[in-house]
GUFITOR-357920 format. One record per residue (C-alpha): residue number from 1; x, y, z negated; residue in three letters. Coordinates in steps of 0.1 Angstrom, whole numbers. Layout:
! residues N
+------+-------+-------+-------+------+
| resi |     X |     Y |     Z | resn |
+------+-------+-------+-------+------+
|  NUM |     X |     Y |     Z |  ALA |
...
+------+-------+-------+-------+------+
! end
This chain:
! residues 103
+------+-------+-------+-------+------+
| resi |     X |     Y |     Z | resn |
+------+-------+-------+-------+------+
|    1 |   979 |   924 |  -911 |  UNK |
|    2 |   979 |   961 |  -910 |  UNK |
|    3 |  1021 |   971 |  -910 |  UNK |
|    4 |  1013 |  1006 |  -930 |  UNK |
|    5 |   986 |   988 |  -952 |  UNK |
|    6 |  1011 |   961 |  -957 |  UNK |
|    7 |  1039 |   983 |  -972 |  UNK |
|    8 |  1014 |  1005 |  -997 |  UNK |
|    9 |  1006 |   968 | -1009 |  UNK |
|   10 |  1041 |   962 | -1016 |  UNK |
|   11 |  1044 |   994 | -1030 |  UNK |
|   12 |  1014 |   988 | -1053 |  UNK |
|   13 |  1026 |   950 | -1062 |  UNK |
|   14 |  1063 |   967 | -1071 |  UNK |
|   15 |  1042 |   990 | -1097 |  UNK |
|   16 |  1031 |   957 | -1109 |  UNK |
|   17 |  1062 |   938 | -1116 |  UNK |
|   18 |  1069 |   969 | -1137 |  UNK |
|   19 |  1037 |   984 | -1155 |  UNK |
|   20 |  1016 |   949 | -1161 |  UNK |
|   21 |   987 |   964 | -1140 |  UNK |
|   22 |   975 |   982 | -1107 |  UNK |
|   23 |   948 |   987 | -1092 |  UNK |
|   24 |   941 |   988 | -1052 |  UNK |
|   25 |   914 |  1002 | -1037 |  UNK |
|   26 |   888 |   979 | -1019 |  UNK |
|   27 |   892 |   999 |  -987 |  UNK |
|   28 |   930 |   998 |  -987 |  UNK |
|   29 |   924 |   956 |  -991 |  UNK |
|   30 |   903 |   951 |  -964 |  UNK |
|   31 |   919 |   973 |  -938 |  UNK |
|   32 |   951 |   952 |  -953 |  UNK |
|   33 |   932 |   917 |  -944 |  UNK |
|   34 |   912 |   932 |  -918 |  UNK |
|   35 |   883 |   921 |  -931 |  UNK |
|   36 |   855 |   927 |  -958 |  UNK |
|   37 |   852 |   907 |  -979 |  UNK |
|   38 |   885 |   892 |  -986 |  UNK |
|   39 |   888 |   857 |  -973 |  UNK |
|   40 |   904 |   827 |  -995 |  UNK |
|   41 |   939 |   833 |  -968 |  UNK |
|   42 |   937 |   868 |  -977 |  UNK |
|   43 |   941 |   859 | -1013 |  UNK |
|   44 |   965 |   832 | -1005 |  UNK |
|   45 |   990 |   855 |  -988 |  UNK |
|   46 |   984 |   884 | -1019 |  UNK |
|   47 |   999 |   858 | -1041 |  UNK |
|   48 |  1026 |   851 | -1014 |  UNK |
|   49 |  1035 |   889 | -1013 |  UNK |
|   50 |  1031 |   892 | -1050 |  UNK |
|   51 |  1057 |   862 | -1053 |  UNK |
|   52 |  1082 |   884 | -1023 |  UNK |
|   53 |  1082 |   912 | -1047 |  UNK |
|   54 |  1087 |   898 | -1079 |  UNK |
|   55 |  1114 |   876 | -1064 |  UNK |
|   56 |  1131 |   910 | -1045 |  UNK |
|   57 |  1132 |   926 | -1082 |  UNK |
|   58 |  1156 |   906 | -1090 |  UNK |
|   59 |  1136 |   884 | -1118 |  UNK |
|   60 |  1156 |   858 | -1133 |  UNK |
|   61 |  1120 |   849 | -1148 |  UNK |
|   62 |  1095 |   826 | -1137 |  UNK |
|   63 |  1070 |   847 | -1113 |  UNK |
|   64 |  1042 |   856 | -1139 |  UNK |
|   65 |  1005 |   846 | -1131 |  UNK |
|   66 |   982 |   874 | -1119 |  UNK |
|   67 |   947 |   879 | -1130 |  UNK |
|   68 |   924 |   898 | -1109 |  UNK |
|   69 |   894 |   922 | -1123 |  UNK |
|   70 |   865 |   926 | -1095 |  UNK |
|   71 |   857 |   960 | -1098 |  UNK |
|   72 |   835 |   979 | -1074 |  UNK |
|   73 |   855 |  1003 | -1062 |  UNK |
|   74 |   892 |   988 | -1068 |  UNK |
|   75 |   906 |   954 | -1079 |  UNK |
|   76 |   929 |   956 | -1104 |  UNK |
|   77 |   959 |   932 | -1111 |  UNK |
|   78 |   973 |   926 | -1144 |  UNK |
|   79 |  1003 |   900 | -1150 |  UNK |
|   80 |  1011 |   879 | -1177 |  UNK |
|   81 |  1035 |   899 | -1198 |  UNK |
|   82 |  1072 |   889 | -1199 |  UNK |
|   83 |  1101 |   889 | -1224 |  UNK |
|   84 |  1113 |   924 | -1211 |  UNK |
|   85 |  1075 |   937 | -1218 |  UNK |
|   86 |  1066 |   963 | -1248 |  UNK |
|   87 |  1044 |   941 | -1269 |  UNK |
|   88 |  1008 |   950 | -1265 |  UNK |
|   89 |   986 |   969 | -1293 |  UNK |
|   90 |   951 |   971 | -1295 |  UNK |
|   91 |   933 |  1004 | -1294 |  UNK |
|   92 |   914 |   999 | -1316 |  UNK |
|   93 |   944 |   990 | -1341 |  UNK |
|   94 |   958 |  1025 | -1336 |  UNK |
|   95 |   921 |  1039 | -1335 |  UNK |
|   96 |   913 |  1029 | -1369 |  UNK |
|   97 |   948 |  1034 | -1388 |  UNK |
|   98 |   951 |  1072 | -1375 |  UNK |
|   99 |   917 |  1089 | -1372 |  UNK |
|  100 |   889 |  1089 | -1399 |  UNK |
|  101 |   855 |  1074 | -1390 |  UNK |
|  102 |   827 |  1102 | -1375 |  UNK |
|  103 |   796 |  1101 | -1397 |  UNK |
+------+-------+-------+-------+------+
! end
């Protein structure tokens, strides 16, 4: 693995045990792995990092599941939410209750 790859991962996974999401760049990945596409190993030791990093913030929860979004130009990463977590709001809940409808 890729040292300088390796800490921008662990900078990116720190972002998620805060904001619920991040995205990484493709390219960032497989220069991370070195290889395209990911292998099953690759995604193996993400989910070992991912557990590092929760762990090293000092968690005294369980380390949340992480779902992954294939997109073509990133995958993004969004956690489960925990207890410490704003609860989420749907857009469309503030959409509707604060603008009036375009005709």
């Amino acid at each position: 693995m890729n040292t300088a790859t390796t800490h921008e991962l662990r900078s990116a996974l720190r972002l998620l045990a805060n904001d619920i999401a991040v995205s990484v760049p493709w390219d960032a990945l497989h220069q991370w792995a070195g290889s395209n596409p990911l292998a099953v190993e690759h995604y193996a030791q993400l989910q070992g990092l991912w557990n590092e990093v929760w762990c090293e913030a000092n968690r005294a929860t369980p380390v949340p599941t992480v779902y992954l979004y294939h997109g073509p130009a990133k995958l993004t990463l969004v956690r489960d939410s925990t207890l410490d977590d704003p609860p989420a709001v749907a857009l469309q809940d503030l959409a509707c209750t604060s603008v009036p409808p375009m005709i």
